[in-house]
PQR file of N, CA, C, O and H, with PARSE charges and radii, in Angstrom:
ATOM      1  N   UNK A   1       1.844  13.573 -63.658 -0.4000 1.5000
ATOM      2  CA  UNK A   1       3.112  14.199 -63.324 -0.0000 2.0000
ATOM      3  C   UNK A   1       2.981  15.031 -62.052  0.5500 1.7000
ATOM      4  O   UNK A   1       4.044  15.013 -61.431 -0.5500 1.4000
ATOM      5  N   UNK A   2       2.154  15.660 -61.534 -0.4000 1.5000
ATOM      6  CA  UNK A   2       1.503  16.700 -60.767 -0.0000 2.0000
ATOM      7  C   UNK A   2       1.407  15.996 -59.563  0.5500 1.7000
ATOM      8  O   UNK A   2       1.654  16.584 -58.510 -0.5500 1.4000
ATOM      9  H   UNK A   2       1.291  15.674 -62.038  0.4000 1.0000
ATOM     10  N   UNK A   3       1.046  14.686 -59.572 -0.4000 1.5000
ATOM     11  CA  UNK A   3       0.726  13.955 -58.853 -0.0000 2.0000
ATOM     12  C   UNK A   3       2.047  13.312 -58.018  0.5500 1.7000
ATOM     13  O   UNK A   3       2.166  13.414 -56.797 -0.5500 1.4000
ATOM     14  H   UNK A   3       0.845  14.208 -60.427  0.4000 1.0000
ATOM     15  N   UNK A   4       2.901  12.714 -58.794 -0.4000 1.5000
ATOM     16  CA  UNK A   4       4.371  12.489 -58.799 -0.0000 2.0000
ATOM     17  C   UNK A   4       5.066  13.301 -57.940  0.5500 1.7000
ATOM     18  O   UNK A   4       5.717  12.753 -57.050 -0.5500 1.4000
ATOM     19  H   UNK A   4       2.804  12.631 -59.786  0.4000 1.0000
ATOM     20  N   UNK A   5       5.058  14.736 -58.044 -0.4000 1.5000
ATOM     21  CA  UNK A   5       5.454  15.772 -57.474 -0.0000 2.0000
ATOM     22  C   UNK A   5       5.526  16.481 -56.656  0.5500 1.7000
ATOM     23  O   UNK A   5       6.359  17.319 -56.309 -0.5500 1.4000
ATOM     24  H   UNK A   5       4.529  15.181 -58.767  0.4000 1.0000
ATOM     25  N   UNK A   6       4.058  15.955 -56.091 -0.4000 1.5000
ATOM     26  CA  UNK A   6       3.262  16.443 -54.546 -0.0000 2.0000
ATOM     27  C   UNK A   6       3.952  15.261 -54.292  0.5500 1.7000
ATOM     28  O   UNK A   6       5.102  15.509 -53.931 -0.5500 1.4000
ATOM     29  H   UNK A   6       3.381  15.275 -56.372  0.4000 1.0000
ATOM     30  N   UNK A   7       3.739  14.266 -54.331 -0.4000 1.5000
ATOM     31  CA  UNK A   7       4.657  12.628 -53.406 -0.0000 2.0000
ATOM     32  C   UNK A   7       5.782  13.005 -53.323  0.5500 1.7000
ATOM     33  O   UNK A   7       6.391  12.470 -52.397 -0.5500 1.4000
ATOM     34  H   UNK A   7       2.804  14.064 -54.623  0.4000 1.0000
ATOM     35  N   UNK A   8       6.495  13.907 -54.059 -0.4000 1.5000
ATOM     36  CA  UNK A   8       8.172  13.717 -54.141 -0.0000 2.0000
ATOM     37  C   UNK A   8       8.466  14.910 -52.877  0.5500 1.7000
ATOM     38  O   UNK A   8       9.482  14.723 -52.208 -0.5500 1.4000
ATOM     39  H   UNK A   8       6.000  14.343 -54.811  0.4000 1.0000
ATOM     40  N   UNK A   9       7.687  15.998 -52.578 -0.4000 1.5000
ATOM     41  CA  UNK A   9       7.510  17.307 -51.653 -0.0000 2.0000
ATOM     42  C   UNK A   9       7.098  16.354 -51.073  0.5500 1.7000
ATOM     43  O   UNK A   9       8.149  15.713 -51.050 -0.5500 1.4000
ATOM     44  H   UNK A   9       6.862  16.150 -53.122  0.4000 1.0000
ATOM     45  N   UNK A  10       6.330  15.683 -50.532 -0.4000 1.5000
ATOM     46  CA  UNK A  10       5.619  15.538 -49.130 -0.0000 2.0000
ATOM     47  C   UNK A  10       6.673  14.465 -48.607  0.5500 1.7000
ATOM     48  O   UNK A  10       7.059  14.340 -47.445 -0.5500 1.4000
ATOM     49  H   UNK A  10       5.477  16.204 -50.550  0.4000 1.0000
ATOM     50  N   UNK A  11       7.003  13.816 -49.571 -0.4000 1.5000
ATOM     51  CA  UNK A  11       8.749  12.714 -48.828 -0.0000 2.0000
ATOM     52  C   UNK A  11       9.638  13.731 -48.130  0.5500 1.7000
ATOM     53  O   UNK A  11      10.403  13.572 -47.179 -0.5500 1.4000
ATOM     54  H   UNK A  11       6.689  13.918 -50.515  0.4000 1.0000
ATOM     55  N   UNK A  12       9.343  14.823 -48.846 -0.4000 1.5000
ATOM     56  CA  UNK A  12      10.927  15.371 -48.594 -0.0000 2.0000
ATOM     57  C   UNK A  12      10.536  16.495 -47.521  0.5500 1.7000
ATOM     58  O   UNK A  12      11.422  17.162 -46.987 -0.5500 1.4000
ATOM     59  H   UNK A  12       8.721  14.951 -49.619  0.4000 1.0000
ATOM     60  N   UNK A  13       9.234  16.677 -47.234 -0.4000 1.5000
ATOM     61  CA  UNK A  13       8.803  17.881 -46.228 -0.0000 2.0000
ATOM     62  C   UNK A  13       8.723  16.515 -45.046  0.5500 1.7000
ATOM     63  O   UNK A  13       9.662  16.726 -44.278 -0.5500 1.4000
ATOM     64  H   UNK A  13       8.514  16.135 -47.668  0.4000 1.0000
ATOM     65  N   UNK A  14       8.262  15.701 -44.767 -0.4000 1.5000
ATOM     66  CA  UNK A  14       8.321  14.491 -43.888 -0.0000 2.0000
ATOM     67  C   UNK A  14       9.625  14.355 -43.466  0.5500 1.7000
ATOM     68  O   UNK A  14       9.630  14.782 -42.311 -0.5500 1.4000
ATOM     69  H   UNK A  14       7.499  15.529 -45.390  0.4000 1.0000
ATOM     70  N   UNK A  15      10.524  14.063 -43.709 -0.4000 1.5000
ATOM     71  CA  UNK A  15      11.717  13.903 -43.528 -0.0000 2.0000
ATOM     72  C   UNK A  15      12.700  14.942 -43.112  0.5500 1.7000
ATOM     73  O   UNK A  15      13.658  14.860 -42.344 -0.5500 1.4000
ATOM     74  H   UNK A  15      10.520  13.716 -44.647  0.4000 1.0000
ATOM     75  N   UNK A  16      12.247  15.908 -43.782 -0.4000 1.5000
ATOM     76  CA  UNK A  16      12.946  17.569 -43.152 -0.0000 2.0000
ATOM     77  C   UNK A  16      12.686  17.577 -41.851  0.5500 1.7000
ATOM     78  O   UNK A  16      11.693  17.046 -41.352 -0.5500 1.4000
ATOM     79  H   UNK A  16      11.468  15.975 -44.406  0.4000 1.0000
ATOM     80  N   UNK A  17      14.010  18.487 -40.920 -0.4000 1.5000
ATOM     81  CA  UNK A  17      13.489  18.880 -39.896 -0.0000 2.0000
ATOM     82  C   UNK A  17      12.617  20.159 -40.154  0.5500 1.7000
ATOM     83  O   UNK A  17      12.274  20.613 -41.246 -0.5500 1.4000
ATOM     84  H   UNK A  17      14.816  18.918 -41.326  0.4000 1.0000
ATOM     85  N   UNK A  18      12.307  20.689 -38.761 -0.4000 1.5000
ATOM     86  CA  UNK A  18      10.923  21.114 -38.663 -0.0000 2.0000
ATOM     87  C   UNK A  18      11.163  22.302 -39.208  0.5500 1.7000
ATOM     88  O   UNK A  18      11.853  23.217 -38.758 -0.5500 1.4000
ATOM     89  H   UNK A  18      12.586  20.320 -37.874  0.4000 1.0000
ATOM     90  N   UNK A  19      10.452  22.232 -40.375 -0.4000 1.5000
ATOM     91  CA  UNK A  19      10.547  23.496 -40.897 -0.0000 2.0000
ATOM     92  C   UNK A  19      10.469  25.225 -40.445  0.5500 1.7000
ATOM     93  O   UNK A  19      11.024  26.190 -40.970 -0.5500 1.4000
ATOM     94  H   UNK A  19       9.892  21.489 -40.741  0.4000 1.0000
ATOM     95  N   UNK A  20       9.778  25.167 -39.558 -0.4000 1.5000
ATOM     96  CA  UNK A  20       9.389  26.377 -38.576 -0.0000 2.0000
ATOM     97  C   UNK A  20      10.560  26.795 -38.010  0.5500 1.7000
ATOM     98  O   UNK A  20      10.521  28.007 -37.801 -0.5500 1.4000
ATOM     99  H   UNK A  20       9.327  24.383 -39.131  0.4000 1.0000
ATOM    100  N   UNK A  21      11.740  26.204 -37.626 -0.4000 1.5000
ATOM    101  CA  UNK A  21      12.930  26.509 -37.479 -0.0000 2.0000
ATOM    102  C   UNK A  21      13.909  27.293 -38.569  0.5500 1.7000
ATOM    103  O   UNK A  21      14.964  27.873 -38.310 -0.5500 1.4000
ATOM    104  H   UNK A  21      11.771  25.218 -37.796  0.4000 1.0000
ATOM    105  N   UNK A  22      13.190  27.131 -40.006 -0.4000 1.5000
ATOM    106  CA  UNK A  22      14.281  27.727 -40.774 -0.0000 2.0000
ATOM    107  C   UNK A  22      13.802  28.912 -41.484  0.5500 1.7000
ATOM    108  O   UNK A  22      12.606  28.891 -41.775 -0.5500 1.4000
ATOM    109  H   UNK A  22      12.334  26.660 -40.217  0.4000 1.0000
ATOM    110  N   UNK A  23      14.638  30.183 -41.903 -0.4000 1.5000
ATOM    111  CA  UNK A  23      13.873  31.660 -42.598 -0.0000 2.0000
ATOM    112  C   UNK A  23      13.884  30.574 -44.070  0.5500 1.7000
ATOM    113  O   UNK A  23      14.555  29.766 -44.712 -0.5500 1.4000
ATOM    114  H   UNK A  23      15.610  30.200 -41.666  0.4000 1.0000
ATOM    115  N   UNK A  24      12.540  31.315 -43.981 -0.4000 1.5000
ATOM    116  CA  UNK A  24      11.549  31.021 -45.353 -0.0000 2.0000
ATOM    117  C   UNK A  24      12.404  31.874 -46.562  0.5500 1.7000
ATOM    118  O   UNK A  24      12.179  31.565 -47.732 -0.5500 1.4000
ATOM    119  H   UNK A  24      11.995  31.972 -43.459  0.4000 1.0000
ATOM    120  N   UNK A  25      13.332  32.889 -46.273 -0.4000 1.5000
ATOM    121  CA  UNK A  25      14.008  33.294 -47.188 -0.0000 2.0000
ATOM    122  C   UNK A  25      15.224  32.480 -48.051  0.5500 1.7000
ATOM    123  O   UNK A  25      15.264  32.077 -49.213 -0.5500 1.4000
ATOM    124  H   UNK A  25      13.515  33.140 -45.323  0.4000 1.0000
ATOM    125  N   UNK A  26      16.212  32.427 -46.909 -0.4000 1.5000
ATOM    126  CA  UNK A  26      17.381  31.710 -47.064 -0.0000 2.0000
ATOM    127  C   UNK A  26      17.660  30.378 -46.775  0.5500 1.7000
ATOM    128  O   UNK A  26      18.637  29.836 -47.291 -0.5500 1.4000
ATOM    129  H   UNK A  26      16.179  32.754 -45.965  0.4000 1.0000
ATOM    130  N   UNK A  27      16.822  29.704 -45.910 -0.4000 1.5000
ATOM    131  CA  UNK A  27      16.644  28.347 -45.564 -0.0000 2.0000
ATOM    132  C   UNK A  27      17.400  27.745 -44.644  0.5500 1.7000
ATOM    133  O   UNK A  27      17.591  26.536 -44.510 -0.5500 1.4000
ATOM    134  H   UNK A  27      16.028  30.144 -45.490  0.4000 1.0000
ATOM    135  N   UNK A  28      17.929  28.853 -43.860 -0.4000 1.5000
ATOM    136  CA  UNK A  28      18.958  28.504 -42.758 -0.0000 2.0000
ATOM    137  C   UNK A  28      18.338  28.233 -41.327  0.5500 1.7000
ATOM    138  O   UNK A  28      17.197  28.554 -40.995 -0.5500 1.4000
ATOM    139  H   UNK A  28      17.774  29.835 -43.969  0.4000 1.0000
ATOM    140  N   UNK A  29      19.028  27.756 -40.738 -0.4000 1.5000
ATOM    141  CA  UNK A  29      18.091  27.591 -39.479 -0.0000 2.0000
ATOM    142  C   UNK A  29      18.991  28.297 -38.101  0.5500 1.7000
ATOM    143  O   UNK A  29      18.804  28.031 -36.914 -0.5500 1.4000
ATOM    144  H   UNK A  29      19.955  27.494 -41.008  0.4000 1.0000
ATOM    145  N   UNK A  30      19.841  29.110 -38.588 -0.4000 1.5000
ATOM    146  CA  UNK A  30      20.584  29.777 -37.839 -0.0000 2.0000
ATOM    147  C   UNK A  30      20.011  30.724 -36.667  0.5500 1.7000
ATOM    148  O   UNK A  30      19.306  31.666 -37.031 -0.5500 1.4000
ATOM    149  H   UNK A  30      19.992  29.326 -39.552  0.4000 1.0000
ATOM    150  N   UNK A  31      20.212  30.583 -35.540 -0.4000 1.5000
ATOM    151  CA  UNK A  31      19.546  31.461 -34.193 -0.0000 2.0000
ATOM    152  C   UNK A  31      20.036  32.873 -34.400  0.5500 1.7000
ATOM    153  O   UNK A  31      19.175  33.707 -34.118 -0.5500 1.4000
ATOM    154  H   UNK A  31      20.785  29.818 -35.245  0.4000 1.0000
ATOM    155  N   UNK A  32      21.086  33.326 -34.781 -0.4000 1.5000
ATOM    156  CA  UNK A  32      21.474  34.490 -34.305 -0.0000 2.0000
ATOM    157  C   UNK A  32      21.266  35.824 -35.584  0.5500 1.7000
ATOM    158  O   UNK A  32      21.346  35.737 -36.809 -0.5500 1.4000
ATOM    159  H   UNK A  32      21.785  32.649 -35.011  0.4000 1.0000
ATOM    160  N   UNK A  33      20.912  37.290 -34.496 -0.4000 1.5000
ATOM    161  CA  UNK A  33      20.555  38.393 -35.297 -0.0000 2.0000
ATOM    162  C   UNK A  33      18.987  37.927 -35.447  0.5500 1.7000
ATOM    163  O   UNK A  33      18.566  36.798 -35.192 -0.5500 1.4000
ATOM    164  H   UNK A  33      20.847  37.360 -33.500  0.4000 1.0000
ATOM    165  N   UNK A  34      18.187  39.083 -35.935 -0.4000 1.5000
ATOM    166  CA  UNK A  34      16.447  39.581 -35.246 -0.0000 2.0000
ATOM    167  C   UNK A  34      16.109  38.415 -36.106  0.5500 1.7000
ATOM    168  O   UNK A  34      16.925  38.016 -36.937 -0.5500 1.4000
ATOM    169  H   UNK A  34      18.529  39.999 -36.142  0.4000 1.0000
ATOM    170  N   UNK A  35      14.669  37.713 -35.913 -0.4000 1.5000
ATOM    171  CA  UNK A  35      14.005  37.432 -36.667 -0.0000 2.0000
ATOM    172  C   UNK A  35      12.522  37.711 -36.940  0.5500 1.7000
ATOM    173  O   UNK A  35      12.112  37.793 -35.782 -0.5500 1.4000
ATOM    174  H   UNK A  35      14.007  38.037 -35.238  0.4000 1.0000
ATOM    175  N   UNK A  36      11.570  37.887 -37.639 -0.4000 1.5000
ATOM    176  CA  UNK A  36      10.359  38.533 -37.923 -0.0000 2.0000
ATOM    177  C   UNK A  36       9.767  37.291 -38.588  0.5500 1.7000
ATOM    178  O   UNK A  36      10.055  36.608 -39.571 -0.5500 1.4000
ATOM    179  H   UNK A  36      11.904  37.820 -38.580  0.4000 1.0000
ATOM    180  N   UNK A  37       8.456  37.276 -37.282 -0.4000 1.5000
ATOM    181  CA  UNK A  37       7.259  36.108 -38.519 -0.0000 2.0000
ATOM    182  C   UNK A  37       6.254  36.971 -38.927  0.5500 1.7000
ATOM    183  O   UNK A  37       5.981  38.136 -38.638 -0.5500 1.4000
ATOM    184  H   UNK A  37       8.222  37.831 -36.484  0.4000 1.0000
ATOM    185  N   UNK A  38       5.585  35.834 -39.937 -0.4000 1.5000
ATOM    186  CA  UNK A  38       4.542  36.784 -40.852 -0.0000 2.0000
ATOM    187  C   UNK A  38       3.027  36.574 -39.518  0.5500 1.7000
ATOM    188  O   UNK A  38       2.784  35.612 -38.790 -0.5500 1.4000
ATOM    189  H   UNK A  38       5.807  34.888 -40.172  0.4000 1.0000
ATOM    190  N   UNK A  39       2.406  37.695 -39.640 -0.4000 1.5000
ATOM    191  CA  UNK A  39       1.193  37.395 -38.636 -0.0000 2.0000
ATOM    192  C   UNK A  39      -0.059  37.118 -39.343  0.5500 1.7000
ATOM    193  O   UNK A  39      -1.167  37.452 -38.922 -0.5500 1.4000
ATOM    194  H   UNK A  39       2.604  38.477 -40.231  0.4000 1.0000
ATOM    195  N   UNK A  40       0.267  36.210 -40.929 -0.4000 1.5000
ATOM    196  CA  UNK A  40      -0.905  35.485 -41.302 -0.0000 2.0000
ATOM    197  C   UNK A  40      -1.064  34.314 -41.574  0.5500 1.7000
ATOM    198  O   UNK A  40      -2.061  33.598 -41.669 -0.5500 1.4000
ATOM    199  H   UNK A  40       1.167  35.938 -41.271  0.4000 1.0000
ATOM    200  N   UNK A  41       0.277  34.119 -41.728 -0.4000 1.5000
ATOM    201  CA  UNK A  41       1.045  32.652 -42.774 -0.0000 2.0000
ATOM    202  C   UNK A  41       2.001  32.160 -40.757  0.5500 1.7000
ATOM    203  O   UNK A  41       1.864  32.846 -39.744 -0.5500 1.4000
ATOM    204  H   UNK A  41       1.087  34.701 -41.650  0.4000 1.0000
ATOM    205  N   UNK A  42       2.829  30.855 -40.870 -0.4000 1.5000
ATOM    206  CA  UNK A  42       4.085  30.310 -40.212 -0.0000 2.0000
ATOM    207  C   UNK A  42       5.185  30.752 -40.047  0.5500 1.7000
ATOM    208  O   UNK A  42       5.976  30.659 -39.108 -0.5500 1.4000
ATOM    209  H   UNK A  42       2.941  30.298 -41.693  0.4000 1.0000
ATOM    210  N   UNK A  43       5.240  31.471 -41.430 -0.4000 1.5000
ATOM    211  CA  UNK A  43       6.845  31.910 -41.871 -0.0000 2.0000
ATOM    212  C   UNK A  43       7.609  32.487 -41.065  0.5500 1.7000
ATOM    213  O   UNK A  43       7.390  33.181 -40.072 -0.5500 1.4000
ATOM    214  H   UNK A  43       4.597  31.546 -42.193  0.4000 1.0000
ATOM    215  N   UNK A  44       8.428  32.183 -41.514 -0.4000 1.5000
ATOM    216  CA  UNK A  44       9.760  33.050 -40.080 -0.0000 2.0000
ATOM    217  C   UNK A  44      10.915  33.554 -40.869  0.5500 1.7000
ATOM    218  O   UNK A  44      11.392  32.689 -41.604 -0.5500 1.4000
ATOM    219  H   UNK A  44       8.606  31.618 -42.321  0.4000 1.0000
ATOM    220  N   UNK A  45      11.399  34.521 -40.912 -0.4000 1.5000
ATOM    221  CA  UNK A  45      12.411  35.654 -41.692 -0.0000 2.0000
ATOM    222  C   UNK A  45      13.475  35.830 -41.062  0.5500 1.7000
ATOM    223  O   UNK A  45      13.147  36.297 -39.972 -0.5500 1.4000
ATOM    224  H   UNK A  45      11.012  35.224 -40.315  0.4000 1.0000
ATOM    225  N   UNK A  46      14.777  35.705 -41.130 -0.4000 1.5000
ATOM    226  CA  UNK A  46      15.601  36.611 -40.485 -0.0000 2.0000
ATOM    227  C   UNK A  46      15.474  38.363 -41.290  0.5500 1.7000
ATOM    228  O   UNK A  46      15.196  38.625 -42.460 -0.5500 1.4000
ATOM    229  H   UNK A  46      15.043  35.325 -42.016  0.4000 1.0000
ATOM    230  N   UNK A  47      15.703  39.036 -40.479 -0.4000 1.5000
ATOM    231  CA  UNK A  47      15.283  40.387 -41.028 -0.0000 2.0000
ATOM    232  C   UNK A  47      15.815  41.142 -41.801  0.5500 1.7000
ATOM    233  O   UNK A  47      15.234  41.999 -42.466 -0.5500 1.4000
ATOM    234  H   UNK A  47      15.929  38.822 -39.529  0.4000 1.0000
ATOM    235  N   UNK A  48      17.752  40.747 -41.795 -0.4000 1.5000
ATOM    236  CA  UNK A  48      18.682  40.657 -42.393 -0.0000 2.0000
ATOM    237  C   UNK A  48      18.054  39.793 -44.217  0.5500 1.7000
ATOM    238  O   UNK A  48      18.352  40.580 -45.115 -0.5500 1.4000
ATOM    239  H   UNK A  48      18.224  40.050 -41.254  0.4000 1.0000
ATOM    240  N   UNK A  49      17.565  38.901 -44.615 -0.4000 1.5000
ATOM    241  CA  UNK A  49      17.343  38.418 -45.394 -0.0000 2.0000
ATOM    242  C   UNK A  49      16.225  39.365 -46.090  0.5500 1.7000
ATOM    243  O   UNK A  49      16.263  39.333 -47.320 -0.5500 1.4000
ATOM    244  H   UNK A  49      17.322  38.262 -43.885  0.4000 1.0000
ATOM    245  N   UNK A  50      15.459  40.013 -45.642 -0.4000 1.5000
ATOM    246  CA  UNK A  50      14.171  40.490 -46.405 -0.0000 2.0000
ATOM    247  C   UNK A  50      14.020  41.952 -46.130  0.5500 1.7000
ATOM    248  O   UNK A  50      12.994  42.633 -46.112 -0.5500 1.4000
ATOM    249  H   UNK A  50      15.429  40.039 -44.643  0.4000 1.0000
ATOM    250  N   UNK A  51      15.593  42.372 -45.866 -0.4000 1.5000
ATOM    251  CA  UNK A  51      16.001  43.742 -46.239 -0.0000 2.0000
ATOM    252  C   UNK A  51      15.680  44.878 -44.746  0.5500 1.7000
ATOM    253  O   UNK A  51      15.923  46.084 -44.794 -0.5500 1.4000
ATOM    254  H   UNK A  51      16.427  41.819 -45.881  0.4000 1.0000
ATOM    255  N   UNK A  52      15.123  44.194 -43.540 -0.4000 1.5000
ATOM    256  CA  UNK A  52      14.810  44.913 -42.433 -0.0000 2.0000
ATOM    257  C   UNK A  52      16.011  45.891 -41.736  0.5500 1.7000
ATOM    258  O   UNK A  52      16.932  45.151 -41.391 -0.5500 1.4000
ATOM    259  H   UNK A  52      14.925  43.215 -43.501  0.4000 1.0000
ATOM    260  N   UNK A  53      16.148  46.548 -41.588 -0.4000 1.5000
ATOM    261  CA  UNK A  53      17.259  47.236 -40.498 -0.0000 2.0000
ATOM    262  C   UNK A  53      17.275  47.183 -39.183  0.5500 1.7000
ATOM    263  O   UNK A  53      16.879  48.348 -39.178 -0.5500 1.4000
ATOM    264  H   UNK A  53      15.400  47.150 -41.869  0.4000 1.0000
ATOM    265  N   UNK A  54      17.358  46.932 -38.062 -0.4000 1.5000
ATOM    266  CA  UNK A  54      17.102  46.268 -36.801 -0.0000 2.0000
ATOM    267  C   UNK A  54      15.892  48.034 -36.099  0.5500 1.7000
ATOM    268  O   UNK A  54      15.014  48.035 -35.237 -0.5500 1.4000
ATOM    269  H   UNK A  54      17.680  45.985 -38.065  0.4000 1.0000
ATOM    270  N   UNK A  55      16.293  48.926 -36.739 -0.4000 1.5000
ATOM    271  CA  UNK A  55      15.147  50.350 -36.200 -0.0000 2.0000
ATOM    272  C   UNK A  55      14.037  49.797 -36.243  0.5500 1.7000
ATOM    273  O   UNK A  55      13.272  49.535 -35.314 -0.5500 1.4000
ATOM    274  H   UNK A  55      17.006  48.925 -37.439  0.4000 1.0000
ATOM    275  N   UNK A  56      13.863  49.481 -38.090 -0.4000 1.5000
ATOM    276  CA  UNK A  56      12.708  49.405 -38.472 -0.0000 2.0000
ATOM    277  C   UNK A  56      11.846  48.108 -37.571  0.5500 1.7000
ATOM    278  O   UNK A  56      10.623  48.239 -37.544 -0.5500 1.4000
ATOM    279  H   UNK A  56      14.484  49.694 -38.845  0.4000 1.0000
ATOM    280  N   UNK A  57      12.198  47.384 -37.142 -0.4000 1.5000
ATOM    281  CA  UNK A  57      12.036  45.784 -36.706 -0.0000 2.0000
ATOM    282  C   UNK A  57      10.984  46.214 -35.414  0.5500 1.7000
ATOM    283  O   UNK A  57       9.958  45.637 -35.054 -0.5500 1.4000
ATOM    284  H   UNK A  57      13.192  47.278 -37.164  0.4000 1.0000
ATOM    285  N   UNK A  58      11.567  47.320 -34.914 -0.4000 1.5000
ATOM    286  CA  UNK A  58      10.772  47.629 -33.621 -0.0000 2.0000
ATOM    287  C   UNK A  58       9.048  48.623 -34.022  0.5500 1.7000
ATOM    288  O   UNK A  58       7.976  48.746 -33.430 -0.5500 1.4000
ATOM    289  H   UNK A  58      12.401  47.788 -35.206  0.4000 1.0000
ATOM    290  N   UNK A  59       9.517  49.040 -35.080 -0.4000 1.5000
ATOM    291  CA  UNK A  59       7.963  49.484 -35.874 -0.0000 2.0000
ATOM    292  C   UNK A  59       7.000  48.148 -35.881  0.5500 1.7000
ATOM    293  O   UNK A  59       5.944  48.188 -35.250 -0.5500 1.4000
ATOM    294  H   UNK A  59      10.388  48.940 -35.561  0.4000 1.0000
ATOM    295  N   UNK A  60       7.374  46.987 -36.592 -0.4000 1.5000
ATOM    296  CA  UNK A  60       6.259  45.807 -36.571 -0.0000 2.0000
ATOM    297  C   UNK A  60       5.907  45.329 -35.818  0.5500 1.7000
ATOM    298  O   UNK A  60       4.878  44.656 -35.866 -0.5500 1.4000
ATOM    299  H   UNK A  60       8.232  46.954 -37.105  0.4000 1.0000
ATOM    300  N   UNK A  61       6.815  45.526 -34.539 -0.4000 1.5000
ATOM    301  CA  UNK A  61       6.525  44.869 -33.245 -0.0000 2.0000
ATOM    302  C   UNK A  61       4.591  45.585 -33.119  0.5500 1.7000
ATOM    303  O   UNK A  61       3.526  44.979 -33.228 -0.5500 1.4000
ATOM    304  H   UNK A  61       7.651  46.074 -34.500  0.4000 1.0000
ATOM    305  N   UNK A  62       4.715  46.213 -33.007 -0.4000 1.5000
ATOM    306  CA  UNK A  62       3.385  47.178 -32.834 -0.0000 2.0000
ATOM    307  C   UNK A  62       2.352  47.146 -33.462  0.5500 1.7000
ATOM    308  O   UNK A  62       1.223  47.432 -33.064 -0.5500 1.4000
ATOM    309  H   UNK A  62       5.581  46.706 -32.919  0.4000 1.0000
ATOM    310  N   UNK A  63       2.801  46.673 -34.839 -0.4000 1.5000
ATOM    311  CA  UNK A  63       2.182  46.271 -36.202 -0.0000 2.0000
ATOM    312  C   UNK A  63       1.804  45.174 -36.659  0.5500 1.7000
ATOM    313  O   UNK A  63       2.564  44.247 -36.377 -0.5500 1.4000
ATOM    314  H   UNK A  63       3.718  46.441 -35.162  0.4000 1.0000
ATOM    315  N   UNK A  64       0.365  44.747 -37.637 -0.4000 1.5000
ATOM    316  CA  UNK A  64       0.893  43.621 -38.419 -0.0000 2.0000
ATOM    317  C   UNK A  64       1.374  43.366 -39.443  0.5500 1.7000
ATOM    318  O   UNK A  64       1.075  44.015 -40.445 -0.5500 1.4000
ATOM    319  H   UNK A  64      -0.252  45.500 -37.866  0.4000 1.0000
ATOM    320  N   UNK A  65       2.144  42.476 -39.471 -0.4000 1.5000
ATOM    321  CA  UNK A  65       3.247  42.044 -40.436 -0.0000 2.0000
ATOM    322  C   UNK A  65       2.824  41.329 -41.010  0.5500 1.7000
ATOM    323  O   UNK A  65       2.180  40.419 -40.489 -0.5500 1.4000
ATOM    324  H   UNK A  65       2.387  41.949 -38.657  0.4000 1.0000
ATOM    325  N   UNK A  66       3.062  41.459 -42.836 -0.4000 1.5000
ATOM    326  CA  UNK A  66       2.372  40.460 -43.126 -0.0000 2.0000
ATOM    327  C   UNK A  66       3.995  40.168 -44.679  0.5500 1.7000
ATOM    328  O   UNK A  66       4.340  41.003 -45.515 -0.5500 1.4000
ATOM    329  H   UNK A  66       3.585  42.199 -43.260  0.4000 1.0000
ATOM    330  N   UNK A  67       4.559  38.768 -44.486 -0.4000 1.5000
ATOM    331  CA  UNK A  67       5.704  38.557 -45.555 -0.0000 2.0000
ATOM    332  C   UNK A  67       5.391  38.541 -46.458  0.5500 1.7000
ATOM    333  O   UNK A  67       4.179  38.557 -46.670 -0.5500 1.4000
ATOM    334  H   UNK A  67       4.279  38.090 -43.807  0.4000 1.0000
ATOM    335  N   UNK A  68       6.396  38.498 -47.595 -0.4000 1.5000
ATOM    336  CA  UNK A  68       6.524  38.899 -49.028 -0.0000 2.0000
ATOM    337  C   UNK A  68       5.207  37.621 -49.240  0.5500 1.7000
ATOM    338  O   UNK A  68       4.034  37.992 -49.237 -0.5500 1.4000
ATOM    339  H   UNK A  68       7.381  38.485 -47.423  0.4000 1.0000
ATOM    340  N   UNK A  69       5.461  36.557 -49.365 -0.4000 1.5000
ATOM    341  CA  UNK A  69       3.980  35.524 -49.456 -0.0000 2.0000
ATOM    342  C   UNK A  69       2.767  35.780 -49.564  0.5500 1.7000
ATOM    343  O   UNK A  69       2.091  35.587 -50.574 -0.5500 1.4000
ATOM    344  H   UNK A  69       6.415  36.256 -49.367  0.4000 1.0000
ATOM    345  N   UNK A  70       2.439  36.184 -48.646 -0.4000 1.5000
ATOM    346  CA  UNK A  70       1.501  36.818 -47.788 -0.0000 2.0000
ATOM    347  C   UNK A  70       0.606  38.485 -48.374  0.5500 1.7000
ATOM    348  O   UNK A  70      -0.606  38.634 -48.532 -0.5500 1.4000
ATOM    349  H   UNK A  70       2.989  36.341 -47.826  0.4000 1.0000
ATOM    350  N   UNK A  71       1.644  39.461 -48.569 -0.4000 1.5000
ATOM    351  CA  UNK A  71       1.161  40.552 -49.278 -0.0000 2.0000
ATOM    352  C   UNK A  71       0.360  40.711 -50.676  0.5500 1.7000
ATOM    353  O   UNK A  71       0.045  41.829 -51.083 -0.5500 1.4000
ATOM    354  H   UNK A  71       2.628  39.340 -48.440  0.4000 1.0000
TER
END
């Protein structure tokens, strides 16, 4: 079954566009308003989705960030 399942994800990650384009939160691939990647993992956040306030956004710049995944 396990097996089945990874085939049925890897059809469907193959066929997706590129994932790196979309927040790992909401799954949108929308450009507009901040976005924040994780600096261990790919992931990409809009900041709006994972509760950021655009102040705080300029703190991580400086920082590493590491997403909900990731922590």
């Amino acid at each position: 079954m396990t097996t089945m399942r990874e085939h049925f994800a890897q059809n469907i990650l193959s066929s997706s566009e590129n994932l790196e384009d979309l927040c790992s939160a909401c799954g949108e691939s929308t450009t507009l308003g901040q976005w924040i990647g994780c600096d261990s993992c790919s992931r990409w956040y809009h900041s709006t989705c994972i509760g950021l306030i655009k102040k705080n956004i300029k703190v991580f710049v400086k920082k590493t960030w590491l997403c909900p995944v990731c922590k």
